[in-house]
N, C-alpha and C positions, 0 to 999 in steps of 0.2 A: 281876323280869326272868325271862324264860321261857326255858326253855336247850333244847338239843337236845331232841327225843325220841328217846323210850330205844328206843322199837319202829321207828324209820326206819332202814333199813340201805343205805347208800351202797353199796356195794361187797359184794352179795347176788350169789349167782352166776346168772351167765346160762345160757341156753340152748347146748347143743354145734351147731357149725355143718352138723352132720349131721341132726339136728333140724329147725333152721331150713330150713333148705335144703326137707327133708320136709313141711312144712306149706307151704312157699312152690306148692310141687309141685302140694300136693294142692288149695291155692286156683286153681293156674294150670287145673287136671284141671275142677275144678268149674266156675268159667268159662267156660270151652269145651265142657262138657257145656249148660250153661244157654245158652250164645249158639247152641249147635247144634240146640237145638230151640227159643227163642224168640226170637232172631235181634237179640238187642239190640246187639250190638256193630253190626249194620250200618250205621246213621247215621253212625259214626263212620269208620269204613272209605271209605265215600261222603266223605267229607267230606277225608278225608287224600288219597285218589284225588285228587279235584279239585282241591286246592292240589299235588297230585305234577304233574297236570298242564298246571296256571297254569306253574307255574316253569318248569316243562321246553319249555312252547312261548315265557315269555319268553325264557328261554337259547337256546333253537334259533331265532328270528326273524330276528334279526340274520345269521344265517348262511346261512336261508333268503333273506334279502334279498340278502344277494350273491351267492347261486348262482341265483336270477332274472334280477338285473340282470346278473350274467357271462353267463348263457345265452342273452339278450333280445339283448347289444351282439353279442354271437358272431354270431347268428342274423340279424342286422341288417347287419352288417356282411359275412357269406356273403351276402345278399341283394341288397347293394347291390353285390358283386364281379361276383355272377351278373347282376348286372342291364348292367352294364358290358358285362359278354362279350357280351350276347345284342345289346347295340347294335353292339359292335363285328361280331361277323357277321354280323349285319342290313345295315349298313353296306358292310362287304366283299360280301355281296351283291348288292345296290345297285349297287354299281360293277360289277361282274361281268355283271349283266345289261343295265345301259349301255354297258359295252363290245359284249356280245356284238350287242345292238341297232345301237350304232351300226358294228360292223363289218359285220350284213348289210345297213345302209341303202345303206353303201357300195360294200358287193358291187355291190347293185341297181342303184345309181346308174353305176357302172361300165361295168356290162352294158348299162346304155340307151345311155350316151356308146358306146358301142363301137358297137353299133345304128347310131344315129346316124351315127356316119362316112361307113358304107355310103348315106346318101341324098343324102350332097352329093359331087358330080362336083370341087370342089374340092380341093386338100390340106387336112386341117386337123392340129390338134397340141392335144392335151390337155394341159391346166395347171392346178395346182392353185392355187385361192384363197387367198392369203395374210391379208388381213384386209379387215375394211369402211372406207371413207375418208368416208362421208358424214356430214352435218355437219347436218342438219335443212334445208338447201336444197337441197342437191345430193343424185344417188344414185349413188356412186359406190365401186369394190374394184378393189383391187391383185391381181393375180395374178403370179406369179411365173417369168414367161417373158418375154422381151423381146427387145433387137434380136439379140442375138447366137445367139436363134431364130430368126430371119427375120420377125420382128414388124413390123409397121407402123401408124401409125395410119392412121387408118379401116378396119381392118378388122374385120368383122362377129364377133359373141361368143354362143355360143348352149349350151342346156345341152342335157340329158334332156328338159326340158317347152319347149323352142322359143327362139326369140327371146331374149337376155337385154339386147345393147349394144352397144358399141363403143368399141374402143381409142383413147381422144383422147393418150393420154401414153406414150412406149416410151423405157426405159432399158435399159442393156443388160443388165441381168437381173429386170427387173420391169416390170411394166406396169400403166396407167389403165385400169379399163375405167368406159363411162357408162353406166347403163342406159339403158333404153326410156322408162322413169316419171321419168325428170330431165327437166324442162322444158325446158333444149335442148335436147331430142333431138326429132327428125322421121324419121319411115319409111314410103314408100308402101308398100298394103297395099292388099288386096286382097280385099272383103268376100264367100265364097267362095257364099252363095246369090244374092244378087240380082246377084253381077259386078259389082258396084259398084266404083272402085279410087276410092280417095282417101289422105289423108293423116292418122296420127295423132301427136300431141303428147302428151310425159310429161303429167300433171294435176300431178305435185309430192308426191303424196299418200301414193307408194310401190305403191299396187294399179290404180289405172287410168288409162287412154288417152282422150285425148279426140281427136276428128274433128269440126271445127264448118266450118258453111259448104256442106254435100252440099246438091244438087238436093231440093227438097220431095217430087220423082215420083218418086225411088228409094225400091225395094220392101226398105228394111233392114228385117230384125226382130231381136227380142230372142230371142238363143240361139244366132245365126250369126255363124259361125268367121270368123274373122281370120286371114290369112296374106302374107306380103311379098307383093309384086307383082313385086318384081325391076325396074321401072321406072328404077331410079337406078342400076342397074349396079354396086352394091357389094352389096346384099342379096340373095342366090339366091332365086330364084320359092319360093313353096310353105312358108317355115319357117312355124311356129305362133307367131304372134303375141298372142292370145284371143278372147276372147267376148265379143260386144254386152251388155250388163246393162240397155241406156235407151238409147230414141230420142225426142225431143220438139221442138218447134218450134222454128227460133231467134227470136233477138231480131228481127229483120225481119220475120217470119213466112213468108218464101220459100223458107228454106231448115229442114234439119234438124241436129240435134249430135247427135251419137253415144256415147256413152261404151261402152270396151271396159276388162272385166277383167283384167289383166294382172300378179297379184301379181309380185313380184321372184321370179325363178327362183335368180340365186345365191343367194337368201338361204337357199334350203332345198337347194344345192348345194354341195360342195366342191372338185368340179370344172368346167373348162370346155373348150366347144371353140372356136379360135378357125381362123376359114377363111382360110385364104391365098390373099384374092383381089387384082387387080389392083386398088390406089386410087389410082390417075393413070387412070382411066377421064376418055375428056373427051365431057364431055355438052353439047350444044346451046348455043351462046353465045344463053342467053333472059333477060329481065329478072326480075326481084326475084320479082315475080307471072307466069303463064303459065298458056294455055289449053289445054287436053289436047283434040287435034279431036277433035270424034266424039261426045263426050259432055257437052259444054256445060260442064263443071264448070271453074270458078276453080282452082288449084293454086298452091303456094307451090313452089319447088325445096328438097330435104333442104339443112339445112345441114352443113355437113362442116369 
């Protein structure tokens, strides 16, 4: 059996830690002299850099994620605040400049009815439009003056652009009126180049007149004014009634039909005037149909 050896010494003395320390030194001196001129430490330097800054952008991701996503809803959400406002004062402008529109229409309108007054020798009385009554047959508004204005029916309704109806209904604070363009209505007129006077009827349609049954030898054309004739003694001579659009042969071939333009004047008015004229006018006890002397023409009498 082999026993210790004699020359192994366990417990030999070591080096003083001032020593070690000294050589540790002088390898760290050398190192750095040797990687400073052949630069071998640098792969590894490169290599610690790029795992310093793996980690450092996975730690910081997350936190750049949320201050994206916080800066993105912030920004989203100013955008869509902003976006609101800019509708709301779009909006309030909007209105603003429909007000201010619709206050000069009114101005305008105004100023024509007041015009107007001065050309009828009548009384008349301005009143405002209350709403539309017609119903796809009829054409017919409410205005809001009635008997306890001295209203009556039959009498004549005319705006800013001429001719508009007539009162069939009077309460004591509101009133019927029919238009022109309701098919029972009738109004002699008076076709103002060739002197033609005849009769026109609503069509139903809301914009035009028709006149069916005139002489083939009258010189109507297309473009000439339309105005009452005053013949029936409730419509003052001279209001604007419209304009021919089509003349063509009738069904006979003896006579001619007329069509006149006449859109609805209240509809693009708020106001009206109505004339206070006398409607117990008593006109000619004649039948149904009647000959006007003088000019050969057929005539029907207005209904009333």
């Amino acid at each position: 059996m082999v026993g210790p050896s004699k020359h192994l010494k366990f417990n030999a003395p070591r080096a003083s830690s001032f020593t070690s320390f000294g050589f540790f030194v002088a390898i760290s001196v050398l190192m750095m002299v040797v990687d400073h001129q052949m630069q071998v430490m640098e792969p590894v330097r490169s290599g610690f850099a790029w795992v310093s800054d793996w980690i450092h952008n996975g730690v910081a991701s997350p936190a750049r994620g949320v201050d994206f996503a916080d800066s993105y809803l912030r920004s989203k959400s100013s955008l869509i605040a902003q976006n609101e406002e800019l509708k709301k004062r779009l909006a309030e402008s909007e209105m603003q400049r429909y007000r201010m529109s619709t206050l000069s229409e009114e101005n305008r309108v105004l100023k024509e009815m007041l015009q107007q007054k001065t050309l009828y020798t009548a009384k008349t009385g301005m009143f405002e439009v209350r709403r539309a009554l017609s119903d796809g047959f009829t054409q017919r508004y409410q205005i809001d003056g009635g008997s306890n204005d001295g209203l009556e029916v039959g009498m004549p309704v005319v705006t800013e652009a001429g001719l508009a109806g007539q009162l069939i209904h009077v309460a004591p604070n509101s009133s019927q009126v029919q238009l022109i363009q309701d098919k029972n209505q009738e109004v002699p007129v008076l076709f103002t180049t060739s002197h033609v006077r005849g009769i026109v009827r609503g069509s139903g349609d809301g914009t035009t007149l028709q006149s069916r049954d005139l002489p083939f030898s009258d010189k109507i054309k297309v473009g000439e004014k339309v105005v009452t004739s005053g013949l029936d003694g409730i419509y003052p001579k001279g209001i604007p009634v419209g304009v021919v659009t089509k003349v063509e042969p009738g069904d006979s071939g003896s006579y001619i039909d007329v069509t006149v333009s006449s859109p609805k004047s209240i509809g693009t008015s708020e106001y009206v005037l109505v004339l206070y004229v006398d409607t117990k006018v008593e006109l000619p006890d004649l039948d149904e149909e009647e000959e006007n002397a003088g000019d050969g023409q057929v005539r029907r009498k207005p209904k009333r």
